[in-house]
Each structure stands twice: as C-alpha cells, then as structure tokens.
DOLUM-615970 format. One record per atom (N, C-alpha, C, CB): x negated, y, z. Coordinates in pm, whole numbers, plus 50000, padded with zeros to 5 digits. Atoms other than C-alpha are relative to their C-alpha. Glycine has a CB too. Layout:
XYZ
...
***
This chain:
499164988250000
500005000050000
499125012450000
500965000050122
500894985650030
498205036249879
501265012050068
499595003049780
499714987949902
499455064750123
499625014149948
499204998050133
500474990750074
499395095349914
499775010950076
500745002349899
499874990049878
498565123250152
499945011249860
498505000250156
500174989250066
497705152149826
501385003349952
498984998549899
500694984049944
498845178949778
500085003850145
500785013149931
499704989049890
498135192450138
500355010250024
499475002750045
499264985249950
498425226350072
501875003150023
499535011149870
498165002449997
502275219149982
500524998150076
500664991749946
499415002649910
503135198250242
499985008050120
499734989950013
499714988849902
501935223050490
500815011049955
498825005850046
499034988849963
503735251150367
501524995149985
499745013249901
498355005849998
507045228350319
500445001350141
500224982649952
499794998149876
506735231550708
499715010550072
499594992550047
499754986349965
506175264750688
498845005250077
501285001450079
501254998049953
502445268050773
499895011149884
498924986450010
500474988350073
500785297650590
498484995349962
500095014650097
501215006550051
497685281550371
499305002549938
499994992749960
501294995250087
494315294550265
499104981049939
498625013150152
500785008650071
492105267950047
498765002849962
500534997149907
501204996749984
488705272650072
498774993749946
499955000350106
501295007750053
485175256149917
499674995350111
498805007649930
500525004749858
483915236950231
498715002250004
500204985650035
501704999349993
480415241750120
499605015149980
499194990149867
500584982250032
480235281350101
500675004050104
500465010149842
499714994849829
480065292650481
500695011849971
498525003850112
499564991750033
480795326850340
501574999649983
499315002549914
498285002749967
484885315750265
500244995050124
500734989249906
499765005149919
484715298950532
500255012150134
499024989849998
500054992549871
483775324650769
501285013249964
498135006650032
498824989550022
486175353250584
501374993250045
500125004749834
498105005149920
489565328250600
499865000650159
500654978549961
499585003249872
488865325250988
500095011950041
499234991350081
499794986749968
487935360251043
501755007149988
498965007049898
498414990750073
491335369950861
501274990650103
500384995449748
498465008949960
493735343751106
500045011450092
500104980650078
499205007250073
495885345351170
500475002449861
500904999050066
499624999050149
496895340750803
501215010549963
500464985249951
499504994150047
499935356750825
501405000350154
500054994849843
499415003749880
502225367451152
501004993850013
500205007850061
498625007149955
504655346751329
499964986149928
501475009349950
500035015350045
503355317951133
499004996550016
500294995849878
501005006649977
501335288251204
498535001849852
500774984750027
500865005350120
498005288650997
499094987549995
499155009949968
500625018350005
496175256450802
498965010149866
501664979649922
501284998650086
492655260650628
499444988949952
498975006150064
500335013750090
492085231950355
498415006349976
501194996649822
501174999650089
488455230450310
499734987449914
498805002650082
500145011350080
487455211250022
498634999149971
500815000349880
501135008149995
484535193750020
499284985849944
500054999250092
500315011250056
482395164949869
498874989250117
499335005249849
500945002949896
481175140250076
498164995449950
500824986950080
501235005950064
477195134750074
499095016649934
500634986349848
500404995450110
476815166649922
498735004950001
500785008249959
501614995250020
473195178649771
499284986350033
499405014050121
500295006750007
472265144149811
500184993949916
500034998150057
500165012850134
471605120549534
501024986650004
498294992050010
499575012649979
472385087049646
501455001650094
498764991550072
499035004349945
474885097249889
501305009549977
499614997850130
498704998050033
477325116649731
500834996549948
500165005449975
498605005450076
480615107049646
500104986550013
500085002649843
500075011950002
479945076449781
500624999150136
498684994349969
498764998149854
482645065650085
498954988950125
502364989049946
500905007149907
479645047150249
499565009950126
498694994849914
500814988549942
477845073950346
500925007950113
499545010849874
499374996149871
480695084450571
499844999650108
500714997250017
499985008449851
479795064550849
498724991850042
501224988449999
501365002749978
476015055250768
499385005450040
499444997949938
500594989149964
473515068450902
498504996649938
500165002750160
501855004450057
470005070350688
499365003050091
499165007849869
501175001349889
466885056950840
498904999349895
500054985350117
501544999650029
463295057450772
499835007949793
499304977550025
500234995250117
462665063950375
501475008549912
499414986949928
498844988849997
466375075450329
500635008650057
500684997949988
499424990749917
466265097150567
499085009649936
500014997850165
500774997550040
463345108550421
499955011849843
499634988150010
499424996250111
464485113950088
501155007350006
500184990649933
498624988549977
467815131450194
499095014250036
501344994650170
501274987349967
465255157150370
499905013349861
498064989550002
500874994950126
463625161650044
500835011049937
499684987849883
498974993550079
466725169449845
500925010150061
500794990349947
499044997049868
468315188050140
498955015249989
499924986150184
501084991750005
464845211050073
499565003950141
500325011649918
500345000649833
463825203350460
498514993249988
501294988450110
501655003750013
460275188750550
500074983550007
498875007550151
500045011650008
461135155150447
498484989949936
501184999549929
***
C-alpha cells in the first residue's frame, strides 16, 4: 500500500495553515520565511523546506540509504572532500 502524503503545501492550507515553500539548502530563505512568522495573523503557519537528501555528496545523494547511515573511515573521508572540509 503507497501512502501519498504530496502535495503538502495543499493539504496544509485545506486546514487552513498559511504556507511558505522554501529551498532547504539556502539558509538565506530559510532564515527570511522565519524572520517573517508569523506568516500571516490569526493563522497557524507551516514552512515546507525542500530538500535532497545526501546533498553535495556524490555517492550519497538521492540515495534513501544514506538516511540512516552513518559514513566511516574512507567515506567519511571522501564526503569531507566533496563537502570542501579537511577531508
């Protein structure tokens, strides 16, 4: 059985939430939608960030592993790298 949860933004405002949608990876939206809550008065607000998991990594993006792994020794290594840290 597949459990469709999309569109979020919809379903929240069908319940009458007030909904910004945001890039998850550009702190900059991020930090303006929160600055700006509440979204809009007298109503609840919901901030969809959208995001890829893994991201700026090679091997582990978009991959539903990487959710819940945690790289060790040479892939931790290599995430570093690509991450532009002192891997």
């Amino acid at each position: 059985m597949t459990i469709r949860l999309a569109p979020f933004a919809d379903k929240w405002r069908s319940f009458g939430w007030d909904v910004r949608e945001v890039d998850g990876h550009d702190h900059g939206q991020i930090a303006t939608v929160f600055e700006s809550l509440p979204l809009k008065q007298g109503l609840p607000s919901c901030v969809i960030a959208h995001t890829t998991k893994g991201k700026g990594v090679s091997f582990m993006e978009n991959t539903i592993a990487w959710h819940y792994l945690t790289p060790r020794g040479e892939q931790y290594e290599a995430a570093l790298r690509e991450l532009g840290g002192a891997g």
